[in-house]
N, CA, C and O atoms as a Tripos MOL2 file, in Angstrom:
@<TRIPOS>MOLECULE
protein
  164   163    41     0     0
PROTEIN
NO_CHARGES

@<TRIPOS>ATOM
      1 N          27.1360   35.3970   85.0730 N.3       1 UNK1
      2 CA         27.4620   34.7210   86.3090 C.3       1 UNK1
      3 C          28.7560   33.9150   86.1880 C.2       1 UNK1
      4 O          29.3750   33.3780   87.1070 O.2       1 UNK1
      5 N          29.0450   33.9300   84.9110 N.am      2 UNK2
      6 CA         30.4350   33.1750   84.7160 C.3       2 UNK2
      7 C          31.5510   33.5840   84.7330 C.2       2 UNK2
      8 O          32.5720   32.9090   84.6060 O.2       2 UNK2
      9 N          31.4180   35.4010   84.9840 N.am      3 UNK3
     10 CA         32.5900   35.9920   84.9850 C.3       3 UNK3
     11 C          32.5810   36.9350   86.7350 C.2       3 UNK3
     12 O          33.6480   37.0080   87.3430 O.2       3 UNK3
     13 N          31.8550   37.2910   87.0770 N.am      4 UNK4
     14 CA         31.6560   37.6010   88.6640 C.3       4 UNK4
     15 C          29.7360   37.6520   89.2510 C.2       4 UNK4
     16 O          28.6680   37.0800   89.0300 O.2       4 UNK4
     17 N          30.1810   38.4870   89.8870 N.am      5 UNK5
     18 CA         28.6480   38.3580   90.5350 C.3       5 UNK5
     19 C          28.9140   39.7940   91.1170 C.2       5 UNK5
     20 O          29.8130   40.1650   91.8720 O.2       5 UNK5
     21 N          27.5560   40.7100   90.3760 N.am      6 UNK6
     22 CA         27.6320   42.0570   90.5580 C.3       6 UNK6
     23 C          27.3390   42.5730   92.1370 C.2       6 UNK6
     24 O          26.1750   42.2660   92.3940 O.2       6 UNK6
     25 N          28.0150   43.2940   93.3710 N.am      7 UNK7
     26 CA         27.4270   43.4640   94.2440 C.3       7 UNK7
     27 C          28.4870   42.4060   95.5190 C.2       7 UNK7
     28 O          28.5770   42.4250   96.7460 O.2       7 UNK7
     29 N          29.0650   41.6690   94.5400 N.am      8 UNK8
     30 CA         29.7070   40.7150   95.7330 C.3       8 UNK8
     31 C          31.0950   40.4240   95.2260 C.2       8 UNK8
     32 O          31.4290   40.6110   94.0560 O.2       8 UNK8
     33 N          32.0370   39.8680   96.3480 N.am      9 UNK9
     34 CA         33.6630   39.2670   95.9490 C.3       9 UNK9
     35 C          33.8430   38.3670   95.5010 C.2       9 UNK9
     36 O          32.8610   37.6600   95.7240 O.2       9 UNK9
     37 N          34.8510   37.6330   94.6960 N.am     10 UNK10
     38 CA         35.1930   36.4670   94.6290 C.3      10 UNK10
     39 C          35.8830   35.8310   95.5550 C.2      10 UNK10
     40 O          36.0660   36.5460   96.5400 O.2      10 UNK10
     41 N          36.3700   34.7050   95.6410 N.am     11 UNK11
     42 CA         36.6720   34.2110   96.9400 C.3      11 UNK11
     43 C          38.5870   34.4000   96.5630 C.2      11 UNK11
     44 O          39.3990   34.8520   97.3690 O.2      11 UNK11
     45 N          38.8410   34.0140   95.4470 N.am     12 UNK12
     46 CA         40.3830   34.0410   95.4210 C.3      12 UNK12
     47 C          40.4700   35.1980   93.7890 C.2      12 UNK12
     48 O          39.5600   35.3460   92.9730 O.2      12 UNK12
     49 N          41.6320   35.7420   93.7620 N.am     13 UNK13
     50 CA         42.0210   36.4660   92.4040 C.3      13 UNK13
     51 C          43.4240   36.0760   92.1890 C.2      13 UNK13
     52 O          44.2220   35.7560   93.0710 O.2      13 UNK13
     53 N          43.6850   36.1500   90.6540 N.am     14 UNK14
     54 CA         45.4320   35.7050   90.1280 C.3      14 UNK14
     55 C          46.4810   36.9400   90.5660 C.2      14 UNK14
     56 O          46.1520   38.1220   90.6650 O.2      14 UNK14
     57 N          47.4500   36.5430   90.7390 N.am     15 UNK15
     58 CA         48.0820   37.6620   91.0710 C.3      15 UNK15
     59 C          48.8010   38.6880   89.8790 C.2      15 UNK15
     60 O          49.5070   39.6880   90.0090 O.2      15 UNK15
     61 N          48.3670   38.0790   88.8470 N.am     16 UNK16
     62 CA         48.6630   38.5920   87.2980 C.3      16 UNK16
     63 C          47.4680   39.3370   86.6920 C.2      16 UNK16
     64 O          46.2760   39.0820   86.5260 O.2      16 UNK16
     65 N          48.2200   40.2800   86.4530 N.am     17 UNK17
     66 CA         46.8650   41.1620   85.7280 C.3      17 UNK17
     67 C          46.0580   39.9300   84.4470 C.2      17 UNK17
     68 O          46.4210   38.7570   84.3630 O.2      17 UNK17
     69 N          45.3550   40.3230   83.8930 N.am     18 UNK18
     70 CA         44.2600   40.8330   84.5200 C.3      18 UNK18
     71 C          43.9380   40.7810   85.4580 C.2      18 UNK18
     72 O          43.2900   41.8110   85.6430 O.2      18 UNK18
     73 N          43.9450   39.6360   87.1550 N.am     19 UNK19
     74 CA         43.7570   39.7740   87.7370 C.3      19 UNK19
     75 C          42.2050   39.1690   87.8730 C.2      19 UNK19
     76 O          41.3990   39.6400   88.6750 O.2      19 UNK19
     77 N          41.9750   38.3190   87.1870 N.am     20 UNK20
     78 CA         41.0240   37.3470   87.0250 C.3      20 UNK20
     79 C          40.4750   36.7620   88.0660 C.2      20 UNK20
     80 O          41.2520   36.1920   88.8320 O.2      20 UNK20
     81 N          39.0480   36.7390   88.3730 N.am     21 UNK21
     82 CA         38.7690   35.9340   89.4840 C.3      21 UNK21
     83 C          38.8660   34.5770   89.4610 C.2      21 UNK21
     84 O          38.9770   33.9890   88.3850 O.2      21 UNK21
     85 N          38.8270   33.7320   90.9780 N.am     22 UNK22
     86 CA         38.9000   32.2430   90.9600 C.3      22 UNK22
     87 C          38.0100   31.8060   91.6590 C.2      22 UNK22
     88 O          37.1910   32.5930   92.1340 O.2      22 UNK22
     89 N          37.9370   30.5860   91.8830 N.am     23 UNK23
     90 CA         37.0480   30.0010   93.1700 C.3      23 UNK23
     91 C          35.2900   30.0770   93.0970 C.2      23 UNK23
     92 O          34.5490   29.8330   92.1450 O.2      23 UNK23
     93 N          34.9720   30.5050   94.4690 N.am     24 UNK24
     94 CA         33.4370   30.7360   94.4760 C.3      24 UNK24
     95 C          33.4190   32.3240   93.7530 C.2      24 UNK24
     96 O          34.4140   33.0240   93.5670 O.2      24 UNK24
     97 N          32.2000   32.6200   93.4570 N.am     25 UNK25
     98 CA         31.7680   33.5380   92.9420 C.3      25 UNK25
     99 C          31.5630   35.0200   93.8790 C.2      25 UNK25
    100 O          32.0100   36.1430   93.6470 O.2      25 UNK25
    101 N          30.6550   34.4990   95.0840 N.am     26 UNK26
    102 CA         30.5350   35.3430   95.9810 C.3      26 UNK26
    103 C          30.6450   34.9350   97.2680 C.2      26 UNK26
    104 O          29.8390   34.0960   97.6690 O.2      26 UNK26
    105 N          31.6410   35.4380   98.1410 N.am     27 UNK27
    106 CA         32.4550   35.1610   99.4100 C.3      27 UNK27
    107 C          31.7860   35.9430  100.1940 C.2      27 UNK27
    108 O          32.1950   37.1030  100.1540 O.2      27 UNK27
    109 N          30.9040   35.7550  100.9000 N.am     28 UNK28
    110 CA         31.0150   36.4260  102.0900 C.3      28 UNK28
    111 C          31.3230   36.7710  102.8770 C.2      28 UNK28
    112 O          30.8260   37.7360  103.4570 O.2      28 UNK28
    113 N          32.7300   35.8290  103.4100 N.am     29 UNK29
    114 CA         33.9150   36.8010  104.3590 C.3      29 UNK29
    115 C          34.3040   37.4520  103.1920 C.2      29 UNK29
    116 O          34.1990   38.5690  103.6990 O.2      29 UNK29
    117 N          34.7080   37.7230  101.9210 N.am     30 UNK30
    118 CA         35.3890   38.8380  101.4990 C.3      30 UNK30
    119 C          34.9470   39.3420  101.3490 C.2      30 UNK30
    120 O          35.6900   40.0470  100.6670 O.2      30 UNK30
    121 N          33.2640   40.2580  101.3830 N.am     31 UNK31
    122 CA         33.0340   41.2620  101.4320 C.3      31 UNK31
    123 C          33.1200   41.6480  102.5670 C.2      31 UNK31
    124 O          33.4070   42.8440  102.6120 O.2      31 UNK31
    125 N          32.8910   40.7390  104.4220 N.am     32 UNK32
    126 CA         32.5720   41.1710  105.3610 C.3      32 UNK32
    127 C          34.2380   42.0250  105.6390 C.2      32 UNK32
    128 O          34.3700   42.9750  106.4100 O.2      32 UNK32
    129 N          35.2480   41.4820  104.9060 N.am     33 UNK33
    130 CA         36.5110   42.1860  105.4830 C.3      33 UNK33
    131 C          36.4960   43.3280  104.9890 C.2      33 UNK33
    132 O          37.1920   44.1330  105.6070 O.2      33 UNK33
    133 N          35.8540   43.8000  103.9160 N.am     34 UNK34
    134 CA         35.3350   45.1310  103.3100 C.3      34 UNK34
    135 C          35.1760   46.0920  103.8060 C.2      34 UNK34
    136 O          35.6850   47.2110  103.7410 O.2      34 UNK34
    137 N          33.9750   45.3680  104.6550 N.am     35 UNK35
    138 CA         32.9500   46.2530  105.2180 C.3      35 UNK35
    139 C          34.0100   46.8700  107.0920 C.2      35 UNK35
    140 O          33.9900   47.8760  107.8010 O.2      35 UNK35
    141 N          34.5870   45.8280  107.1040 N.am     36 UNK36
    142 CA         34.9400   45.8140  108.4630 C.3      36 UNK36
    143 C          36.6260   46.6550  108.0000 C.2      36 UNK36
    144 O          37.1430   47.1890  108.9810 O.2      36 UNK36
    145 N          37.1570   46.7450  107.1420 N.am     37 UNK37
    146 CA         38.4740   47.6320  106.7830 C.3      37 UNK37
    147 C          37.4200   49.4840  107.1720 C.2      37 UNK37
    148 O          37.8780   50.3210  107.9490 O.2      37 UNK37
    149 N          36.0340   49.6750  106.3940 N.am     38 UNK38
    150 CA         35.2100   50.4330  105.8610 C.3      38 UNK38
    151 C          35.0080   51.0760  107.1010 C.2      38 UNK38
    152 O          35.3990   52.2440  107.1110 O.2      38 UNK38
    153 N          34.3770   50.5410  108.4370 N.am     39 UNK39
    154 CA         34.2460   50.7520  109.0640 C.3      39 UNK39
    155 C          35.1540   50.7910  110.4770 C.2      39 UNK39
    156 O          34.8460   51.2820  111.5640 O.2      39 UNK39
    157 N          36.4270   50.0700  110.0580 N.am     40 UNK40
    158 CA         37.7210   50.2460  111.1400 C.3      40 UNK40
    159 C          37.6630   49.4840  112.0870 C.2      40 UNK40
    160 O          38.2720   49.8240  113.1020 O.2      40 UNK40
    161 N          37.1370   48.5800  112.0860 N.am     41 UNK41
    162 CA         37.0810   47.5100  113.0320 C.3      41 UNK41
    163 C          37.8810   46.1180  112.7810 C.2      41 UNK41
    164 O          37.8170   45.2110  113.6110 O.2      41 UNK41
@<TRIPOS>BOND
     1     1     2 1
     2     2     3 1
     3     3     4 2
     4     3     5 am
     5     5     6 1
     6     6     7 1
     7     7     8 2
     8     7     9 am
     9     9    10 1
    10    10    11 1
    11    11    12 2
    12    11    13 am
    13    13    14 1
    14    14    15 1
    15    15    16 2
    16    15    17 am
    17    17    18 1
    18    18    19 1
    19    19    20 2
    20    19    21 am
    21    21    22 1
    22    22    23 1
    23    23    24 2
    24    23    25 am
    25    25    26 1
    26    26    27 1
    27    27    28 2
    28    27    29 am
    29    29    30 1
    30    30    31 1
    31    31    32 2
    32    31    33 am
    33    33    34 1
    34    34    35 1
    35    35    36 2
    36    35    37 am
    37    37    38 1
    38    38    39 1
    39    39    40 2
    40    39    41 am
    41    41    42 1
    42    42    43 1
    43    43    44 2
    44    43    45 am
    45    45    46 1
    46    46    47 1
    47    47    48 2
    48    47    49 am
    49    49    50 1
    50    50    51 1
    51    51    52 2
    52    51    53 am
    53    53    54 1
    54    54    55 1
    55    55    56 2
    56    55    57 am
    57    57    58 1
    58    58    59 1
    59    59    60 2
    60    59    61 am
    61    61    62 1
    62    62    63 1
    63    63    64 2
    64    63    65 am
    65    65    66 1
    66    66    67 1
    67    67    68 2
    68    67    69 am
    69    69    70 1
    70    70    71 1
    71    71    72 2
    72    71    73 am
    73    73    74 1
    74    74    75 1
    75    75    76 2
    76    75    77 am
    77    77    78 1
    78    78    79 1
    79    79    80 2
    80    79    81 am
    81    81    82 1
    82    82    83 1
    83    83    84 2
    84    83    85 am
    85    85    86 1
    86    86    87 1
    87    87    88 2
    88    87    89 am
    89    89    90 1
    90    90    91 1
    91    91    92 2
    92    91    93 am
    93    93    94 1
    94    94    95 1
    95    95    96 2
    96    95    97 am
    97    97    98 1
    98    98    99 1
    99    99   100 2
   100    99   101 am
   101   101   102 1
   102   102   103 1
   103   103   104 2
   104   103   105 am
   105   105   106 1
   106   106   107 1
   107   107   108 2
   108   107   109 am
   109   109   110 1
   110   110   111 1
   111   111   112 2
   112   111   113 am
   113   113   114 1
   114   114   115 1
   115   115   116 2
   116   115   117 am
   117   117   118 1
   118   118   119 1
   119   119   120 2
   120   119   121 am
   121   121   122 1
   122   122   123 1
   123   123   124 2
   124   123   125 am
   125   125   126 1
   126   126   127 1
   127   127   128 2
   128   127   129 am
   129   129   130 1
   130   130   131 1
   131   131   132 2
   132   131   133 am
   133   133   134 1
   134   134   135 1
   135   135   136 2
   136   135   137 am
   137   137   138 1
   138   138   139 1
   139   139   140 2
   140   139   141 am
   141   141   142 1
   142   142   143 1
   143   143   144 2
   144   143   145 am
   145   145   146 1
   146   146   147 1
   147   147   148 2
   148   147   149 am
   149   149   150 1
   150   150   151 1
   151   151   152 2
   152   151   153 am
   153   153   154 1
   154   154   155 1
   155   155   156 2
   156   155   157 am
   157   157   158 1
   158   158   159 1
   159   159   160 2
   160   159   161 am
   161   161   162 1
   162   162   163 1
   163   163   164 2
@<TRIPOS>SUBSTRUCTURE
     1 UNK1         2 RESIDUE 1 A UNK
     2 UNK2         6 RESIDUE 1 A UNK
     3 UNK3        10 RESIDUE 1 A UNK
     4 UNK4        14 RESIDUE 1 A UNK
     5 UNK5        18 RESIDUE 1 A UNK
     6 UNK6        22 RESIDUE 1 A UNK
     7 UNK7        26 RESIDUE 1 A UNK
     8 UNK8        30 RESIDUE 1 A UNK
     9 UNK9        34 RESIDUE 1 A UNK
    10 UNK10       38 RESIDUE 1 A UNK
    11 UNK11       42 RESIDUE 1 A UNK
    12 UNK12       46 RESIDUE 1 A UNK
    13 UNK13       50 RESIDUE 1 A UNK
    14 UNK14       54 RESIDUE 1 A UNK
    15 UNK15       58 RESIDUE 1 A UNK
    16 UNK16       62 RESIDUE 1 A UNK
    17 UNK17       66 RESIDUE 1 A UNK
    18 UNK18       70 RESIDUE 1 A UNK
    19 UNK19       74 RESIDUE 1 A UNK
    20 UNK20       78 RESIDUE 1 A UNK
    21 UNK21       82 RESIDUE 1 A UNK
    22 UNK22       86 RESIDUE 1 A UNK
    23 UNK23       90 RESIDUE 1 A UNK
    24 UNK24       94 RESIDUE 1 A UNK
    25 UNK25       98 RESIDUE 1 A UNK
    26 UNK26      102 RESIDUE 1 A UNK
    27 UNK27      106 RESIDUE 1 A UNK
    28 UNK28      110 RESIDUE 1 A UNK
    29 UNK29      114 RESIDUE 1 A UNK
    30 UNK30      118 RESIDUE 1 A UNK
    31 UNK31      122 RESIDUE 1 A UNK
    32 UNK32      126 RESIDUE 1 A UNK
    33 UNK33      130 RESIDUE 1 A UNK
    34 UNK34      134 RESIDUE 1 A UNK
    35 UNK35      138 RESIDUE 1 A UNK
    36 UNK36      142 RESIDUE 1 A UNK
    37 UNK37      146 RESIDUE 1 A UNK
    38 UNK38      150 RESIDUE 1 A UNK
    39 UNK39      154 RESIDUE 1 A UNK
    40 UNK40      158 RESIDUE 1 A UNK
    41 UNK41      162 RESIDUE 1 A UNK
């Protein structure tokens, strides 16, 4: 749980590879923009 959360986004990432997550663990607007790119809306 200290490195992501399987199934969900992080809320911010570095812009340097690795590309490391930041912030909260699991964002729920960033998956909902996911879903909503996914589905075209």
């Amino acid at each position: 749980m200290n490195v992501g959360c399987i199934g969900s986004i992080a809320e911010l990432y570095d812009s340097t590879k690795p590309y490391s997550p930041k912030g909260t663990i699991a964002q729920c607007w960033s998956v909902a923009e996911v879903f909503r790119i996914i589905l075209g809306k």
